[in-house]
Every structure is written in structure tokens, then in C-alpha cells.
N, C-alpha and C positions, 0 to 999 in steps of 0.2 A: 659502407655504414658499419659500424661497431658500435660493442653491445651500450657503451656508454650514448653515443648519440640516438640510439632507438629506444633505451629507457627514457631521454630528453622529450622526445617525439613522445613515447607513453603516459607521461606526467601530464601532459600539456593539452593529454584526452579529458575527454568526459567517465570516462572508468571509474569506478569508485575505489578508492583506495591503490589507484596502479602505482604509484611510484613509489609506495611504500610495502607492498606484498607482491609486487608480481617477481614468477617465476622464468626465469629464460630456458626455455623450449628447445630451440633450432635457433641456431646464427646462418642463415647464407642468404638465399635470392629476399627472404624476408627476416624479419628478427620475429621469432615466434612467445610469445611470454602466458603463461597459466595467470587468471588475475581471479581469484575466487571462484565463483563457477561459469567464468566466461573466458576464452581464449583470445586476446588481441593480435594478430598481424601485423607488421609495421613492414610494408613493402620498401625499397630499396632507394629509391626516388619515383618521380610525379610519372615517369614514363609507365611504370605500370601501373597505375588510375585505370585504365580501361579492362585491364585484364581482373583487376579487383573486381569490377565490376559485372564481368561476364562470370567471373569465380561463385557470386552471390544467386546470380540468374541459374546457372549448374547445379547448385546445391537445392534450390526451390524447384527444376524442374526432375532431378533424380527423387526428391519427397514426392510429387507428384506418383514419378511413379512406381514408388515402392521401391525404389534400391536401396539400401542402406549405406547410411552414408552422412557424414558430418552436414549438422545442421546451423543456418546464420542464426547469431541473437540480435542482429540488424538487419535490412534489409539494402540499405545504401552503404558504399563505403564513404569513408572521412577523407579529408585531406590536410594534416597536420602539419604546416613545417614544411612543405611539400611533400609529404609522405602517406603514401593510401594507407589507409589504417582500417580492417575488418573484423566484428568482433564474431563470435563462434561460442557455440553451445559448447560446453565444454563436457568430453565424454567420461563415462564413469572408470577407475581404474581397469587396467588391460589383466584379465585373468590368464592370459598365457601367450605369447610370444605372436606372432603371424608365419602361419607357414604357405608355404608356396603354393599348395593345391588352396587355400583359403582365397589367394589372389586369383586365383584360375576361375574359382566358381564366381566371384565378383565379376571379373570382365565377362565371363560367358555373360551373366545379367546385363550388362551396358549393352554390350556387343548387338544381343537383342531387340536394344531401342530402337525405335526411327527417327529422325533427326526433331529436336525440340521444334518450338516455334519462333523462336529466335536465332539467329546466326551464328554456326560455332564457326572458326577459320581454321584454316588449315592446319596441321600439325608443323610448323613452322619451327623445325626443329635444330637447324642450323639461325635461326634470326638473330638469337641473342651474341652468337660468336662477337661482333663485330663489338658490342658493347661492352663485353668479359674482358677483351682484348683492352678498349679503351681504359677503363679500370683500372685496368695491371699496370699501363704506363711503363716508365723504365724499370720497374721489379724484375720485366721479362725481357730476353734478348730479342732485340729487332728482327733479327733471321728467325725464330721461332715463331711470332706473330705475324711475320711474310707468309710463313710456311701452314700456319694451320688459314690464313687466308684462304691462300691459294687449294688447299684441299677444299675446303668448305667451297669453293666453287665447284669444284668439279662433283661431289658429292653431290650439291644440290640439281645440277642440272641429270646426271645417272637416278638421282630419285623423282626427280619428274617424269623419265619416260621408263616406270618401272610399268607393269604389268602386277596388279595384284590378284592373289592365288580365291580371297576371301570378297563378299562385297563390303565396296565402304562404307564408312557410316561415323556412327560418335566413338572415339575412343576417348582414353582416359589421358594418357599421352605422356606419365611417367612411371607405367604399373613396376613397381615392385614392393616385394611383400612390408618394406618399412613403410609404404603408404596405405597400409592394411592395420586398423587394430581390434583387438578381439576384446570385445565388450562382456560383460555377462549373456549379453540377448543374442551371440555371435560377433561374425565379421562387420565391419561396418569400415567404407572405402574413407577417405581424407586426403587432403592434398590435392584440391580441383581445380586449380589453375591452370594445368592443361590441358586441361579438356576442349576437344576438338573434332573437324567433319576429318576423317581421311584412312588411309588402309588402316585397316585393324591389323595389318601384321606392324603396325609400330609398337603397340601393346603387347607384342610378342617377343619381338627381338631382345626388347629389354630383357629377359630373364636368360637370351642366347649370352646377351653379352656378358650379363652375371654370371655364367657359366665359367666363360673364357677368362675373364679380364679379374672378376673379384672373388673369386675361389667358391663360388656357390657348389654343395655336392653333387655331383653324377647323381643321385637319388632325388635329391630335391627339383631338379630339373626335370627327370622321368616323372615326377607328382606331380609338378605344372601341367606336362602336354598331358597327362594320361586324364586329369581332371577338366581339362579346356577344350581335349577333343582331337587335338592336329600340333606337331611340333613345325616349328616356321623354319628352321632351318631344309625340310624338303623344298620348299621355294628357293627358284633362284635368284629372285631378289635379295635376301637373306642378308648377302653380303653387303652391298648397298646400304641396306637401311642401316645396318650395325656400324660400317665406316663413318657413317653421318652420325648416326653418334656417338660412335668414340670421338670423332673432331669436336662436337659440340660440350662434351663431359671435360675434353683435356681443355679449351675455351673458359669453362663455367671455372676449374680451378683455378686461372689466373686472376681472376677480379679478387681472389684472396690474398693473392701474393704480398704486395705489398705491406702489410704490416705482419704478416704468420710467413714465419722462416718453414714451418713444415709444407705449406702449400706449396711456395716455391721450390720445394723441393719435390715433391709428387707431382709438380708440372712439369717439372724438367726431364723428369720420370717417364711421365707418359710421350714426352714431345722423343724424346730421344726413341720410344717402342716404336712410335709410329712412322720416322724418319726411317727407323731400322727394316719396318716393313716384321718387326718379328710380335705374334700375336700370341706366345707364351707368357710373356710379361706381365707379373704380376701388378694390376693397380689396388693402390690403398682407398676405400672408401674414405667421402671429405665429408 
């Protein structure tokens, strides 16, 4: 979906004024757009309808209780064009950046929780490969889309029989600190679509891999584990969950490929580190 066909899907809302003032936000799993003081979603196609919908249920039960954290201005999603469409409180500008110990003290709060009263599923973190993959089409070489298959299996079944360090429970299931922003009132979480039942060292690994993979500092890392309590890489699972998603991260860039020359080249990028087995490799955030 591009940004043109998700402003089509916009216009064709109930929003007031969207096709004539909205801002575009984020382009990737959703097209994100600012429309006056409500933010619209426009998910990808109909297949995530349901995860819109658990997105809406996450954000009323974290109000519930007391986490902060992006609020619906609907309580149902739409479905536009076949496109789940969610609209959202829109929050007040960010007085200063998100730093890393801010995401720390956020999931320590999740982490917390006991499981709502509705169903979260698994942190199903390899599921979308298969989809990213179809997407990209011939953009991407057929040996690279065998290849990150075939990892994504093997990954999935070493992360089934992992042993975790923490007990389970609800993570958030993409924490890093861009999914953090700092309001006047504080930190306040966003981006709850993945939200889920499963080890809370998923919530963790993400800032190992930011470590390695996107140049996050030595520093900012040490203020993650020092403010959350435990660094995840003493688990030896560690490696595991971090393999699964780098397979799933270098996946999610292919559905770009096809019309962004840069993608396809940051996939080729990542496909060639992982082929290579070498974990210095610097990746470009998309």
C-alpha cells in the first residue's frame, strides 16, 4: 500500500476533513496520517481486521489500568476499501525525544500486569515473514525468500522450546524507544498492535538487537537494563529470540521492495549479514 492508495482509503472515511488536512505519520505495516486532533490508521489489507481490533481492546484495557499509553477515539475499527482503519486520540506535542530508560520503566509497568480479560496470542513473531515475503514478489531474489524461509523455521521451533529466565505474561511485543513518546504529563506507550501473552524477554531482546544491529550506544543500553532491572542477554535464550527477529525485521523490509529502490537495497543488505553468519553488520532503520 502507498501513501497515495491510503490517502484514497482516508477520504472515503467518516473523518472530517481527512483528505484535505491529514498529515502522513508512518508509511509501513499501516499508513499512519495526523487529521486534526485525531490520528487515523489505515492497516495494510482486511487480514489485519482482527489485530485492529485486539489493538482497540489493549488500549482500553492498559486505561483501565493506569499505564499510560495512547488512547482510541473509537472504540470499533472500520473497514474501508478492505482496509481496517482506527482512529486515536491524538497526543499533545513530544517535549523531548524518548530515551531508553523511559521505555524501561514503561514495560517494567506492563510487565506487571496479569493477563487482561480477553485473549492476547502469542507473540507470533516470525508469522508475518511469509506475508512480507509474498509482497516483495520478484523485487526479491527467489534464493533469498527460500532462505529467510527456511531460517524462520528453524528459529520458530528453537523458540518454542526455549526456557524462559522471567515469568510470562503480557508484553508489549515491539518495545523500542520510537514506540515511546514524551508528552508534557511524561512517557506515554503507542504502537499496541503487538501486544501479547508470551516471555517477556521478547520485550527485551529488542533493545539487545538495537545494540548490535542499529548502532544504539553502549550507554543507552546500560540505562535500559539498569532502569528495568536485568539485562537479557545473561539468558541463554538470548540468542534465539534475537535470531527470530532479525529473520522477521530483514522479512518485514521486503514487502517495501518493490516500488523503494532504498529497501531493496537494505534487504539485500541484511540477507547477505545473515547468509554471512557475520553479526557486525551494520542495519539501516526503515
Amino acid at each position: 500500500m502507498d501513501e497515495k492508495k491510503a490517502r484514497a482509503v482516508l477520504a472515503a472515511t467518516h473523518v472530517a476533513g481527512a483528505a484535505r488536512e491529514a498529515e502522513l505519520l508512518a508509511l509501513g505495516e499501516n499508513a499512519v496520517f495526523a487529521v486534526g486532533d485525531v490520528v487515523v490508521k489505515v492497516g495494510r489489507d482486511a487480514e489485519l481486521l482482527d489485530r485492529a481490533r485486539r489493538e482497540l481492546a489493549v488500549a482500553r484495557w492498559l486505561a483501565e489500568a493506569g499505564v499510560p499509553a495512547v488512547r482510541a477515539a473509537e472504540p470499533e475499527p472500520l473497514l474501508v476499501e478492505g482496509h481496517p482503519v482506527t482512529v486515536w486520540h491524538r497526543l499533545a506535542d513530544a517535549v523531548r525525544p524518548a530515551a531508553a530508560e523511559d521505555l524501561a520503566v514503561l514495560l517494567r509497568s506492563v510487565h506487571a500486569l496479569p493477563p487482561p480479560s480477553f485473549t492476547l496470542p502469542p507473540r507470533d513473531l516470525l508469522g508475518g515473514v511469509e506475508r512480507w515475503l509474498r509482497l516483495a514478489g520478484d523485487a526479491i531474489d527467489a534464493a533469498d525468500a527460500a532462505y529467510l524461509r527456511e531460517r524462520r523455521d528453524g528459529y520458530a521451533a528453537a523458540a518454542a522450546a526455549l526456557t524462559p529466565r522471567l515469568p510470562p505474561g503480557p508484553v508489549h511485543g515491539d518495545a523500542l524507544p520510537r514506540n515511546v513518546h514524551i508528552g508534557p504529563d511524561g512517557p506515554v506507550l503507542v504502537d499496541l498492535e503487538t501486544f501479547s501473552h508470551d516471555l517477556r524477554e521478547h520485550d527485551l531482546v529488542v533493545m539487545a538487537l538495537s545494540l548490535d544491529r542499529y548502532g544504539l550506544p553502549g550507554g543507552d543500553y546500560d540505562a535500559f537494563t539498569q532502569a528495568y532491572g536485568w539485562d537479557v542477554r545473561a539468558w541463554e535464550g538470548c540468542s534465539v529470540l534475537r535470531g527470530a527477529r532479525e529473520t522477521a525485521s530483514c522479512a518485514w523490509v521486503a514487502q517495501h521492495a518493490p516500488g523503494n529502490p532504498g529497501a531493496r537495497a537494505e534487504f539485500a543488505r541484511r540477507v547477505a549479514s545473515l547468509r554471512d553468519g557475520d553479526e557486525t553488520v551494520r542495519w539501516h532503520a526503515f
